[in-house]
N, C-alpha and C positions, 0 to 999 in steps of 0.2 A: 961099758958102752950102754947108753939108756935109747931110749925111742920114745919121740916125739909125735904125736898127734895132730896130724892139722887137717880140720875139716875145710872142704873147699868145695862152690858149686860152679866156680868158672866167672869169666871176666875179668875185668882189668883191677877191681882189686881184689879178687884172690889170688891172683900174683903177685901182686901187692904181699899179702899174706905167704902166700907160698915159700915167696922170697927170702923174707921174712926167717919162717921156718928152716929154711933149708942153710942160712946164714946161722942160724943157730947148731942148728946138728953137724955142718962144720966145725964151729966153735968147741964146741962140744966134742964131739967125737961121737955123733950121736945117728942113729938112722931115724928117716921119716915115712910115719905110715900116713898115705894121705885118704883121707877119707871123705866120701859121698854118699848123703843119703838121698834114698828117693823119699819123699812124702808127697803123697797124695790126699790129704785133708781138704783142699783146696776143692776137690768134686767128690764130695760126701753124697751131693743129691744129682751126680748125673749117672746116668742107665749102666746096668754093671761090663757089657761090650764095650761101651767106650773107654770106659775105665782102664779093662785092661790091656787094648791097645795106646792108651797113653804112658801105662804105667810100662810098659814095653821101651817105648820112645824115652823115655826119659832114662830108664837104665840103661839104654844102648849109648845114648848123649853121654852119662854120669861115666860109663868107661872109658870113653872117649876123655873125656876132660883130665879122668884117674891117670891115663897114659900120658897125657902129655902134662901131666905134673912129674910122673915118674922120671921121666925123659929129662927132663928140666933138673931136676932134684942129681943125676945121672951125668948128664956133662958136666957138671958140678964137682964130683967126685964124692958125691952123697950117696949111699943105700937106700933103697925106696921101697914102699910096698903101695898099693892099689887096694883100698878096702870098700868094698859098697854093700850099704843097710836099706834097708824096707822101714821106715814109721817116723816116729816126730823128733826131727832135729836133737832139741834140746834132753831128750832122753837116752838116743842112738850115743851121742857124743860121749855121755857119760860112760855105758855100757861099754862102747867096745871101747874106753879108754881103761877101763876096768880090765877088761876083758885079755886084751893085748898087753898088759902090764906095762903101759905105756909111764914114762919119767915127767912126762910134761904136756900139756894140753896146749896149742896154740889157739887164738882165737883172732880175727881180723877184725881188725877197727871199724866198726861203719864207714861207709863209705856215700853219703848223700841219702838221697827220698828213698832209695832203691833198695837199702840195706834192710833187712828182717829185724833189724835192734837198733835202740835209741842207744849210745854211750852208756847212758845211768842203768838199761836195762842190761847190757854185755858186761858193766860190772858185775853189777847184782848176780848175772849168773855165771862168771866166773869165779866168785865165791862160791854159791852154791854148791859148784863143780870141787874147788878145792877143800871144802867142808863134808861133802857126803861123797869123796873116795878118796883125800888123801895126797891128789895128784897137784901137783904145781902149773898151773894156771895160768898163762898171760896173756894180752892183747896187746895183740902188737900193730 
């Protein structure tokens, strides 16, 4: 049985993604560990109080979302795990796919203006991902 990684920060399409993921580890015979980072880069220059009353809100949010991916993953007849990181995306994802000895990295396709990644840039770093640990990589 391997486990599958899928980062997700909620909306319509990381269920998209989720979906995705969890149609896989089906397939598979695989469990899915979903994963939420917080990053807070975004107010590097606002006052440190504020800071960590957001950064509060947003992990309270990021479990929320974590649960009802599990949930999901769960009526399904899928194993789930709930994993949440503190720092930058595109680093977190690495590590704890490292970390957790994860079989495969899932990644969601952009989805409009809204997305954090252009196509050519989610490739580019799902190479990167599959070249500096090894892990099998896709965007789905």
């Amino acid at each position: 049985m391997g486990l599958i990684l899928c980062a997700t920060r909620g909306g319509e399409a990381s269920f998209r993604t989720q979906n995705a993921a969890i149609a896989l580890a089906k397939e598979r015979g695989d469990e899915v560990a979903f994963l939420y980072v917080v990053d807070l880069n975004f107010l590097d220059k606002t006052a440190a109080p504020i800071v960590v009353d957001v950064e509060n809100e947003i992990s309270q949010m990021g479990k929320f979302l974590l649960l009802v991916a599990k949930e999901r993953a769960t009526d399904q007849g899928v194993e789930a795990r709930m994993i949440s990181r503190k720092g930058k995306v595109r680093e977190k994802i690495k590590q704890t796919a490292i970390e957790i000895g994860a079989t495969l990295v899932v990644l969601g396709r952009p989805a409009g203006e809204t997305s954090a990644f252009r196509l050519s840039s989610l490739e580019a770093y799902a190479q990167e991902i599959q070249k500096e640990t090894g892990i099998e990589t896709q965007i789905v």
